[in-house]
N, CA, C and O of each residue as an XYZ file, in Angstrom:
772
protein
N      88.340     33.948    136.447
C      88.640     34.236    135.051
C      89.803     35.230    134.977
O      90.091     36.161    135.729
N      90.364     34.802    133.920
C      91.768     36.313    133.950
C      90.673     37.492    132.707
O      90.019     37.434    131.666
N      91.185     38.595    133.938
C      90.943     39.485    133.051
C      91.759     40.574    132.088
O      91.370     41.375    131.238
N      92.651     40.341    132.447
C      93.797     41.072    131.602
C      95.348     40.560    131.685
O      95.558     39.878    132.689
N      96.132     40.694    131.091
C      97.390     40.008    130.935
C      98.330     40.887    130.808
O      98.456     41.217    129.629
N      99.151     41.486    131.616
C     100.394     42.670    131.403
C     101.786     41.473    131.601
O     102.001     40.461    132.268
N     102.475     42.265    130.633
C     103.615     41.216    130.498
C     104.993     41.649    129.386
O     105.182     42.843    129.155
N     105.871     40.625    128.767
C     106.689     41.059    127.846
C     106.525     40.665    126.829
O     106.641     39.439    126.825
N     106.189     41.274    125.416
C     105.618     40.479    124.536
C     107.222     39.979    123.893
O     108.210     40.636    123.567
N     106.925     38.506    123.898
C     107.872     37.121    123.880
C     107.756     36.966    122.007
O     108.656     37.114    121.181
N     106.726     36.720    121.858
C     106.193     36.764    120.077
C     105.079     37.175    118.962
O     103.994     36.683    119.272
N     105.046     37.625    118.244
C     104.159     38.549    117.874
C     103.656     38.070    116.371
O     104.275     38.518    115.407
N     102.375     37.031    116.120
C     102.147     36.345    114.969
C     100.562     37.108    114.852
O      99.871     37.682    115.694
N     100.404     36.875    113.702
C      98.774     37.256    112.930
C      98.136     36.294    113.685
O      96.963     36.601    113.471
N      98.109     35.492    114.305
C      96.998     34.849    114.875
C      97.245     34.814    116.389
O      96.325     34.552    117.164
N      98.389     35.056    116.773
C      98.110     34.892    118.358
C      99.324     35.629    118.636
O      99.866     36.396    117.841
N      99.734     35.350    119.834
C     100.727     36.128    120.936
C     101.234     35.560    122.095
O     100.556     34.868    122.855
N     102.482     35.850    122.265
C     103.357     34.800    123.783
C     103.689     36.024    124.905
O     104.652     36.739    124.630
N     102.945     36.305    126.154
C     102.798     37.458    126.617
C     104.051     36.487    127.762
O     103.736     35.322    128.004
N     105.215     36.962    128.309
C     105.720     36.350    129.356
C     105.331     37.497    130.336
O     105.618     38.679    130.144
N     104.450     36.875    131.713
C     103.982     37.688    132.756
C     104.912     36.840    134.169
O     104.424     35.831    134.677
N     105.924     37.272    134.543
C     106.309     37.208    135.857
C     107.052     35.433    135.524
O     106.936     34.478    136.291
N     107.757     35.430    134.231
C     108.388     34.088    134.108
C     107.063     33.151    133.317
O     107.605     32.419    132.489
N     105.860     32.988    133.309
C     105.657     32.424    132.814
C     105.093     33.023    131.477
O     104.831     34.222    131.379
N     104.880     31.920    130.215
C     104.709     32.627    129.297
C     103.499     32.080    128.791
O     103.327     30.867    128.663
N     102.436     33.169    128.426
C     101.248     33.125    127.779
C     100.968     32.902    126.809
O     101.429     33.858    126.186
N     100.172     31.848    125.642
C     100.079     31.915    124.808
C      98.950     32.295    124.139
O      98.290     31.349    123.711
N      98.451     33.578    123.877
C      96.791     33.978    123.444
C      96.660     34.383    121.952
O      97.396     34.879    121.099
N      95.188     33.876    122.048
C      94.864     33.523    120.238
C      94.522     35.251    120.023
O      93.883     35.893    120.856
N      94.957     35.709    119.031
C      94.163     37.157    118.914
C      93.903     37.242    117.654
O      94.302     36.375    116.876
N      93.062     38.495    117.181
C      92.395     38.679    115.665
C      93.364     39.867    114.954
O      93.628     40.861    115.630
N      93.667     39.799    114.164
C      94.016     39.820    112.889
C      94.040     41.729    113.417
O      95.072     42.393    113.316
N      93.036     42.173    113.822
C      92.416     43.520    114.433
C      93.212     43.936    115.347
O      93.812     45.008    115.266
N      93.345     42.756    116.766
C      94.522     42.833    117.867
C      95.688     43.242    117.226
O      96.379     44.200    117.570
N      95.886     42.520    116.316
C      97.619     42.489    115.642
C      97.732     43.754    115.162
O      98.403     44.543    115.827
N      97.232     44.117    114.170
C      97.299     45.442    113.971
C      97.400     46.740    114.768
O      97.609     47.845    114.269
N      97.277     46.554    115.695
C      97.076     47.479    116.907
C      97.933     47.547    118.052
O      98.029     48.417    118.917
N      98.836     45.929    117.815
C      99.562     45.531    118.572
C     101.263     46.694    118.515
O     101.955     46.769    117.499
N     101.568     47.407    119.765
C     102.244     47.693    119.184
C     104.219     47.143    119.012
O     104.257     45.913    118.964
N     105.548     47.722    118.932
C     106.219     46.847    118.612
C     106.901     46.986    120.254
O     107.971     46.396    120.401
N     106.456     47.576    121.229
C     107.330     47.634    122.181
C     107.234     46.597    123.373
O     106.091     46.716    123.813
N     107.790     45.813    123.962
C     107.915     45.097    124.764
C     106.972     44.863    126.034
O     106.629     43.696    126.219
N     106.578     45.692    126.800
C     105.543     45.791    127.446
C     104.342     45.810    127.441
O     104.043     47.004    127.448
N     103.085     44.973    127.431
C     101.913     45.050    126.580
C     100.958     44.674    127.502
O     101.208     43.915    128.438
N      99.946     45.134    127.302
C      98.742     44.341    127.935
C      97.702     44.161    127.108
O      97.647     44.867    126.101
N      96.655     43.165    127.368
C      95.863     42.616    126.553
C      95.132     42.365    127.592
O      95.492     41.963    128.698
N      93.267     42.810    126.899
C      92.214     42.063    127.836
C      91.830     40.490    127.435
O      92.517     39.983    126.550
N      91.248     40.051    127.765
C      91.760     38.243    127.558
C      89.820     37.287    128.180
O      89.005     37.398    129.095
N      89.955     36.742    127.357
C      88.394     35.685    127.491
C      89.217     34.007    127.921
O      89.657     33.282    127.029
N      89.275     33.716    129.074
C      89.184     32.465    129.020
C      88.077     31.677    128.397
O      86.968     32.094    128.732
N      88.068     30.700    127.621
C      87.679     29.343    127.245
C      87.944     28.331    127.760
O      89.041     27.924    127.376
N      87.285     27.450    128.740
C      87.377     26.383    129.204
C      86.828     25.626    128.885
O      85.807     25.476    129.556
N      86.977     24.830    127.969
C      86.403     22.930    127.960
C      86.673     21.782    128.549
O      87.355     21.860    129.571
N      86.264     20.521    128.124
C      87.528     19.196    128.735
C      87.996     19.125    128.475
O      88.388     18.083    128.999
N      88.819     19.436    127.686
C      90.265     19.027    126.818
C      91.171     20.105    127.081
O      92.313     19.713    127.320
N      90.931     21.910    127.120
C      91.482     22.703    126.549
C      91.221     23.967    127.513
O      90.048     24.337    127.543
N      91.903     24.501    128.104
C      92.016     25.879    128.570
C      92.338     26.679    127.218
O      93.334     26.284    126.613
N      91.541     27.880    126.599
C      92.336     29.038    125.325
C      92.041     30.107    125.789
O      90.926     30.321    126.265
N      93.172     31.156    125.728
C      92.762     32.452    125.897
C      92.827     33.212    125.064
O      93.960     33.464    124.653
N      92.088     33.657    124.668
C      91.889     34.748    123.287
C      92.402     36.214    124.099
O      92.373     36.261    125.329
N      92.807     37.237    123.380
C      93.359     38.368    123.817
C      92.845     39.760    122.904
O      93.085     39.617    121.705
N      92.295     40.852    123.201
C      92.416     41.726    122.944
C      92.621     42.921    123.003
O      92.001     43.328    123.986
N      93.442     44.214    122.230
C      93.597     45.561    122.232
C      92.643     46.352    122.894
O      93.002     47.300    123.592
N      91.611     46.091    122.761
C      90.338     46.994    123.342
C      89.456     45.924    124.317
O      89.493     44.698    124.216
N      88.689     46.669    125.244
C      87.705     45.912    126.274
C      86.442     45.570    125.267
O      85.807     44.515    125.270
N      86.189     46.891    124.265
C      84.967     46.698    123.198
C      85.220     45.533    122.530
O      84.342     44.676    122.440
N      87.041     45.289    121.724
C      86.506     43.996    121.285
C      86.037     42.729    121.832
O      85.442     41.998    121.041
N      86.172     42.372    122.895
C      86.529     41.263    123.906
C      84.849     41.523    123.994
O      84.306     40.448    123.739
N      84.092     42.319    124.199
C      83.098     42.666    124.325
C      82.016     41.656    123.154
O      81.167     40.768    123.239
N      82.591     42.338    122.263
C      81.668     41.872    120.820
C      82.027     40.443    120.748
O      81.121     39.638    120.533
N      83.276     40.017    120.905
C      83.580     38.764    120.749
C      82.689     37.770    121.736
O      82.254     36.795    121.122
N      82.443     37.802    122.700
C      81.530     37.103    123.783
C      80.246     37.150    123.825
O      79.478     36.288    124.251
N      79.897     38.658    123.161
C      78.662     38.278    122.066
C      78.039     37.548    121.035
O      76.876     37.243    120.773
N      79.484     37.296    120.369
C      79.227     36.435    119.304
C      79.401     34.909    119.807
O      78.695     33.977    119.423
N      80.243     34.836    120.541
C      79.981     33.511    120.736
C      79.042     32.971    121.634
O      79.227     31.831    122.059
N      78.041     33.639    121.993
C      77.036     33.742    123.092
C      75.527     33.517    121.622
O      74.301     33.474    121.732
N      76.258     33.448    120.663
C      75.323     32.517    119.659
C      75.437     31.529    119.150
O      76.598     31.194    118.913
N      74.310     30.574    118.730
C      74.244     29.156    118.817
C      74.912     29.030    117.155
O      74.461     29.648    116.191
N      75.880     28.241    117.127
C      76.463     28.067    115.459
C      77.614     28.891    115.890
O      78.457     28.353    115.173
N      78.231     29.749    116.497
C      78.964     30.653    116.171
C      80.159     30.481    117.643
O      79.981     31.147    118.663
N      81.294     29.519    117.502
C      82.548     29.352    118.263
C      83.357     30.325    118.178
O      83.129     31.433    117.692
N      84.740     29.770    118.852
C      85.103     30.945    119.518
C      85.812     31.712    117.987
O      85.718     32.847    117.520
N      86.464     30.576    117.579
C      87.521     30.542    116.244
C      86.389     31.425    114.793
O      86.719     32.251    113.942
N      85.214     30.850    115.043
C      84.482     31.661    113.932
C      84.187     33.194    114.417
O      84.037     34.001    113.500
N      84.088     33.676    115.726
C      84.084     34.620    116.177
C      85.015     35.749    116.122
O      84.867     36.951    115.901
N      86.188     34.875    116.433
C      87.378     35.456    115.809
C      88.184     35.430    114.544
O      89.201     36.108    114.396
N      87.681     34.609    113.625
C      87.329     35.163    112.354
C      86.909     36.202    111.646
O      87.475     36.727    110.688
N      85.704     36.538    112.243
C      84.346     37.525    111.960
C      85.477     39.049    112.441
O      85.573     40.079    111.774
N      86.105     38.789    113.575
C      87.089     40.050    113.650
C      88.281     40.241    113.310
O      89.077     41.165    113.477
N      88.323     38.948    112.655
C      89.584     39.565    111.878
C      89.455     39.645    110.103
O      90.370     39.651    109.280
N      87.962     39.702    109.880
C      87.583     40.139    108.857
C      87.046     41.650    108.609
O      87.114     42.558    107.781
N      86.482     41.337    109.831
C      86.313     43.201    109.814
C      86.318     44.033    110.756
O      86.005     43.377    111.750
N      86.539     45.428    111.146
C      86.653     45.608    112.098
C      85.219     45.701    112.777
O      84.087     45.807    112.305
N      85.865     45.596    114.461
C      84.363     45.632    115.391
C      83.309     46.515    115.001
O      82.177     46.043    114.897
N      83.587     48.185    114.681
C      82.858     48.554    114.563
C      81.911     48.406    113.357
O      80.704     48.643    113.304
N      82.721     47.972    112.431
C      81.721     47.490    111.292
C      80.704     46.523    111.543
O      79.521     46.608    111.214
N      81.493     45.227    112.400
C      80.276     44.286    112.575
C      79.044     44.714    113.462
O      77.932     44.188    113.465
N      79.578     46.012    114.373
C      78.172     46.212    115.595
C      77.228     47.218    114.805
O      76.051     47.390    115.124
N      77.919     47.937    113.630
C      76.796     48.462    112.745
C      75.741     47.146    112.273
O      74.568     46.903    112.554
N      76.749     46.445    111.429
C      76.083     45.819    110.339
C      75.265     44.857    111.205
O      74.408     44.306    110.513
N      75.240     44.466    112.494
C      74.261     44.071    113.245
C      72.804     44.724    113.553
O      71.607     44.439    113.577
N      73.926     46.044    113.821
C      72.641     47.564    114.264
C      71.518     47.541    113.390
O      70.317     47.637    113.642
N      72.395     47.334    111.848
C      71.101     47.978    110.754
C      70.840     46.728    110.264
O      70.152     46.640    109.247
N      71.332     45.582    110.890
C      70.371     44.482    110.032
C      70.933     44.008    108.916
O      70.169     43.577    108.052
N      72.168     43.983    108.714
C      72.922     43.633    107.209
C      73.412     42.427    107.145
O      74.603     42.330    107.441
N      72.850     41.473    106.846
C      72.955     39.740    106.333
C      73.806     40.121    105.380
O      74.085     41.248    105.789
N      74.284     40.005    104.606
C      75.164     40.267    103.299
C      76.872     40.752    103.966
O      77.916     40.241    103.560
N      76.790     41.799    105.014
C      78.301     42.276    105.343
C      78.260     41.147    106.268
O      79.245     40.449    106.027
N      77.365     40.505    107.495
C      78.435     39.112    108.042
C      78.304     38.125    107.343
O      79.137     37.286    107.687
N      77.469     37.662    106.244
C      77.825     36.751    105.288
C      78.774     36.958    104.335
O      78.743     36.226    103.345
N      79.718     37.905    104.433
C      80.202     38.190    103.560
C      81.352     37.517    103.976
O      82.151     37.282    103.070
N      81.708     37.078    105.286
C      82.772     36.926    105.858
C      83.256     35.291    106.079
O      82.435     34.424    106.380
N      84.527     35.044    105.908
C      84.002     33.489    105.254
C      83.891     32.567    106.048
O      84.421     32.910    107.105
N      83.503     31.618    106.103
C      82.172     30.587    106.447
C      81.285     31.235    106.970
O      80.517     30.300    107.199
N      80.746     32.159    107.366
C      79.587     32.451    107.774
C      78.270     32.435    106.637
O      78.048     33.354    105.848
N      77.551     31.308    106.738
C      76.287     31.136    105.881
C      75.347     32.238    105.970
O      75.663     33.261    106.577
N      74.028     32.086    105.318
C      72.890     33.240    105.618
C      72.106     32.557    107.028
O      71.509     33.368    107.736
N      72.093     31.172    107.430
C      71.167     30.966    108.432
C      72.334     31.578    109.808
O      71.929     32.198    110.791
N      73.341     31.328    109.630
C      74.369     32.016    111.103
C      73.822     33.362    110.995
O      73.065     33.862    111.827
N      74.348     34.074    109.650
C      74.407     35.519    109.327
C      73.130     36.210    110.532
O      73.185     37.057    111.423
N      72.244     35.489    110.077
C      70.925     35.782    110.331
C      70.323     35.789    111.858
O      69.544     36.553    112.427
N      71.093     34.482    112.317
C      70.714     33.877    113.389
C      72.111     35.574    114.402
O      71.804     36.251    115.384
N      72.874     35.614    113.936
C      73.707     36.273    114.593
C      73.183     37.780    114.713
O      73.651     38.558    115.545
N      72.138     38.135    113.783
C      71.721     39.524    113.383
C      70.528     39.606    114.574
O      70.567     40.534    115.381
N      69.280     38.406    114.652
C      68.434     38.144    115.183
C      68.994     38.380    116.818
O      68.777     39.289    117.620
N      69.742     37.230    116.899
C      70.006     37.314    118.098
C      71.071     38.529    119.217
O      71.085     38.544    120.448
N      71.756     39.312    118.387
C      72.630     40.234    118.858
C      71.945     41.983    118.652
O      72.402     42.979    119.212
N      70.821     41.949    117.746
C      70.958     43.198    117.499
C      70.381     44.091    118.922
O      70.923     45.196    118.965
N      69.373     43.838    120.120
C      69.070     44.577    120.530
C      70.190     44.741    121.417
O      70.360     45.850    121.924
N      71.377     43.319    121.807
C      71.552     43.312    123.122
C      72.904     44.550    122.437
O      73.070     45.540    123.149
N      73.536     44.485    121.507
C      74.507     45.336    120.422
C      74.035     47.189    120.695
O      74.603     48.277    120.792
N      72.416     46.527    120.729
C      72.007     48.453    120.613
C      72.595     48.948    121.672
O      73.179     50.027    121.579
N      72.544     48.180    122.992
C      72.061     48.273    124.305
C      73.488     48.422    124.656
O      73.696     49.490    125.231
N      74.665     47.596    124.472
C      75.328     47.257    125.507
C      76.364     48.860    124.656
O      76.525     49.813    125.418
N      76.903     48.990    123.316
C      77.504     49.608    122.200
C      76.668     51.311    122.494
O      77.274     52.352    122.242
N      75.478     51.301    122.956
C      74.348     52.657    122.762
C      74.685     52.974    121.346
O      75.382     53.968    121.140
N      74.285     52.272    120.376
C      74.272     52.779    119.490
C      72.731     53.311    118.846
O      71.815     52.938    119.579
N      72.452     53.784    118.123
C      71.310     54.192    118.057
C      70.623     53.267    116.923
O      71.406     52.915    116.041
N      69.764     52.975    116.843
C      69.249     51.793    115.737
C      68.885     52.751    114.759
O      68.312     52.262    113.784
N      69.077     54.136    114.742
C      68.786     54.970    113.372
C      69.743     55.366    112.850
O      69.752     55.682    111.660
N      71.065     55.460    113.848
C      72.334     56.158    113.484
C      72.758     55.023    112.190
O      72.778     55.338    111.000
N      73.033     53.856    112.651
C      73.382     52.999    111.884
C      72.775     53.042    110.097
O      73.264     53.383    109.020
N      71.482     52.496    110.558
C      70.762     52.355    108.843
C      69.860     54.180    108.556
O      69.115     54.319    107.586
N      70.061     55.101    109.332
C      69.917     56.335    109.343
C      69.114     56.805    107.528
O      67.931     57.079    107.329
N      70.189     56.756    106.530
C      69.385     56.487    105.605
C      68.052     55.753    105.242
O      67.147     56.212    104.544
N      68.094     54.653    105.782
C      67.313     53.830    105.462
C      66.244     54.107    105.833
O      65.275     53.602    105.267
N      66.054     55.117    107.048
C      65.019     55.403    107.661
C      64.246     57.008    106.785
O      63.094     57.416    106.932
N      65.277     57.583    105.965
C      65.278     58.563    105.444
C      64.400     58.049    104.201
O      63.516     58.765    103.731
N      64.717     56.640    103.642
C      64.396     56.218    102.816
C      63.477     56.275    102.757
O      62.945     56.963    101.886
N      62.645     55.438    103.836
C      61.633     54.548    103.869
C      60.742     55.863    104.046
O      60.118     56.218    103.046
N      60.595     56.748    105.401
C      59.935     58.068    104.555
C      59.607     58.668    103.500
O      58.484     59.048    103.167
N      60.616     58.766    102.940
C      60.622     59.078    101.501
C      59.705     58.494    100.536
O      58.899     59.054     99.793
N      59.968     57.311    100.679
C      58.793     56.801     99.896
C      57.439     56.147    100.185
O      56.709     55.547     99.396
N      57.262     56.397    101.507
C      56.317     55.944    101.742
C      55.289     58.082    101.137
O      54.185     58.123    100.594
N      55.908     59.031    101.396
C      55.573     60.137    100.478
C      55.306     59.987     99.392
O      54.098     59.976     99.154
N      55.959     59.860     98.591
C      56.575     59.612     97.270
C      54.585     58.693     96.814
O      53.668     59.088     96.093
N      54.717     57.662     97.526
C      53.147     56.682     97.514
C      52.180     57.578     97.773
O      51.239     57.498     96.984
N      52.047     58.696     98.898
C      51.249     59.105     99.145
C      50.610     60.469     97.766
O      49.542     60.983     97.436
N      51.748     60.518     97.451
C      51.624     61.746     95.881
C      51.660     60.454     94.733
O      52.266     60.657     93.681
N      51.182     59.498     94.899
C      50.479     58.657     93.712
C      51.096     58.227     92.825
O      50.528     57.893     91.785
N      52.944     58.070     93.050
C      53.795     57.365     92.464
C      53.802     55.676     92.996
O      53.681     55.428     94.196
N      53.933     54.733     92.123
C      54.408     53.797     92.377
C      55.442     53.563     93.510
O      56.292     54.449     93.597
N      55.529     52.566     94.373
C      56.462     51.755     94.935
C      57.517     51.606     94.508
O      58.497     52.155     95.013
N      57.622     50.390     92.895
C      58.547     50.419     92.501
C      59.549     50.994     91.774
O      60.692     50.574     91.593
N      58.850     52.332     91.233
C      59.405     53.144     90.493
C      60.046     54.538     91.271
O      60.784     55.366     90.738
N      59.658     54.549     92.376
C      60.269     55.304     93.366
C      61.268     54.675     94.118
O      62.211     55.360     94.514
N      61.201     53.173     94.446
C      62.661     52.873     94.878
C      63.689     53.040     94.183
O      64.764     53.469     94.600
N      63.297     52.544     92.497
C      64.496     53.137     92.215
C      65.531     54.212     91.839
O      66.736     54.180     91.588
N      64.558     55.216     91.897
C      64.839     56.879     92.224
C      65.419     57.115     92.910
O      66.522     57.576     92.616
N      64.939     56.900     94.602
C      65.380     56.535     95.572
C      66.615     56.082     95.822
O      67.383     56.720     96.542
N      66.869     55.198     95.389
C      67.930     54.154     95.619
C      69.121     55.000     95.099
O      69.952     55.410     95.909
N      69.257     55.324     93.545
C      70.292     56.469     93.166
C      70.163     57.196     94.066
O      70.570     56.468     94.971
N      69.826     58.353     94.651
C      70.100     59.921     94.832
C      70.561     59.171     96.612
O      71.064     60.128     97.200
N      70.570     57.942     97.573
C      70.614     57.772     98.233
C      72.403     57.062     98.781
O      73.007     57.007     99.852
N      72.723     56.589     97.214
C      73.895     56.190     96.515
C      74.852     57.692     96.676
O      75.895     57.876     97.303
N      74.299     58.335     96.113
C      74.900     59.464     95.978
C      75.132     60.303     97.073
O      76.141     60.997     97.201
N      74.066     60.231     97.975
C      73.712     61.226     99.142
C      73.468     60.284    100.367
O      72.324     59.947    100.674
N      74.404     59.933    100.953
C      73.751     58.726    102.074
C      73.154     59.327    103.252
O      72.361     58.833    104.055
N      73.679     60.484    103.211
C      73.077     61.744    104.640
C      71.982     62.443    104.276
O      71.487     63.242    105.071
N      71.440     62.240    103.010
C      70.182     62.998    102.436
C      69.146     63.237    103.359
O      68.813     62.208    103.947
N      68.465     64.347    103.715
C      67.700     64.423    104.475
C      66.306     64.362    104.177
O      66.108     65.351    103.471
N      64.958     63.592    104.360
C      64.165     63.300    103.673
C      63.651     64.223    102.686
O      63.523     63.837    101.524
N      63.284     65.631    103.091
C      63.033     66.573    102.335
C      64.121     66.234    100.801
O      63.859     65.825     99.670
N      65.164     66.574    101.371
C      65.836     66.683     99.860
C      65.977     65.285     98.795
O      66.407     65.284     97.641
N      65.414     64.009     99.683
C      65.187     63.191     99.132
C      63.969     63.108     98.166
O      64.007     62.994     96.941
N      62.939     63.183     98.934
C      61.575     63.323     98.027
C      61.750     64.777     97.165
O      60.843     64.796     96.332
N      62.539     65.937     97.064
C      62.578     66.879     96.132
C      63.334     66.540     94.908
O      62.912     66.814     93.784
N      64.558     65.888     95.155
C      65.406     65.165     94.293
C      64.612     63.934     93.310
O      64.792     63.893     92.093
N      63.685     62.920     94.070
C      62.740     62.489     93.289
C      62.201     62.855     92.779
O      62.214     62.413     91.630
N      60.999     64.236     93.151
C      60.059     63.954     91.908
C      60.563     64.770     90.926
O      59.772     65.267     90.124
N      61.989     65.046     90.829
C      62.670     65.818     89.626
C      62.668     64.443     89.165
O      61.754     64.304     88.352
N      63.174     63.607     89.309
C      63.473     62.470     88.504
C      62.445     61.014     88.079
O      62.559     60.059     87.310
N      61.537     61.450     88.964
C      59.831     60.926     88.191
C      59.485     61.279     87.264
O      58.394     60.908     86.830
């Protein structure tokens, strides 16, 4: 497999790149993310995913080892090629998608286009532990609030308020305060119960 590509950058498009390494010249697909990052000087290197099928040798290319990372993740799910993969990053950046994996957010990779809710889902299911694991991200850092939340009101129940009338208490002062720390969450509520 090639793992990296040092060379002269030959051409420089939103979707891909012509790396000439030692006379010959490379042609690699990159995201929208790569490009941006790409910079304007002649000498470049890029880490790089071969794709091999019957028809088609492609090499995708990227700025960082992390993206190349996430990208082989994603396509290491069923529904989800190389081109929709690299879509998904050039819709948003990596680190957004290894959150919105982290905390479970169907809505930010459905948000991204063609990705349906059964991919969204199937991509959330299937990536989030190996995402925790490979990224160390913390599965609280990410939805961190959420966990603040869910304390919160599971309190909030225990002092004999409703469920639903505490989420949506909740939900404001959490809008407002995304770092809220549970204490000041449930104090901020029952002002507003």
């Amino acid at each position: 497999m090639i793992y990296s590509i040092k060379g002269r950058l030959v051409e420089k498009n939103p979707t891909n790149v012509v790396i000439d390494c030692n006379g010959v010249g490379y042609f690699i697909h990159i995201s929208l993310h790569t490009f941006s990052l790409i910079p304007s000087q002649e000498q470049l290197q890029l880490y790089t995913h071969l794709q091999v099928k019957e028809d088609s040798h492609t090499l995708f290319g990227f700025w960082e080892k992390s993206e190349r990372e996430i990208f082989r993740l994603l396509i290491s799910v069923s529904g989800v090629g190389a081109s929709t993969a690299r879509s998904m990053l050039s819709s948003l950046e990596p680190g957004q998608i290894t959150e919105a994996i982290a905390a479970g957010d169907v809505a930010t990779i459905q948000g991204i286009k063609g990705i349906g809710a059964k991919t969204a889902q199937r991509v959330i299911i299937d990536l989030k532990d190996k995402i925790v694991k490979v990224f160390g991200i913390d599965e609280v850092s990410a939805p961190q609030s959420n966990t603040s939340r869910e304390e919160a009101l599971s309190a909030l129940e225990t002092l004999g308020y409703t469920r639903k009338q505490s989420e949506k208490v909740v939900e404001r002062i959490v809008k407002e305060e995304p770092d809220a720390s549970v204490e000041s969450l449930i104090k901020q509520a029952l002002k507003k119960l």
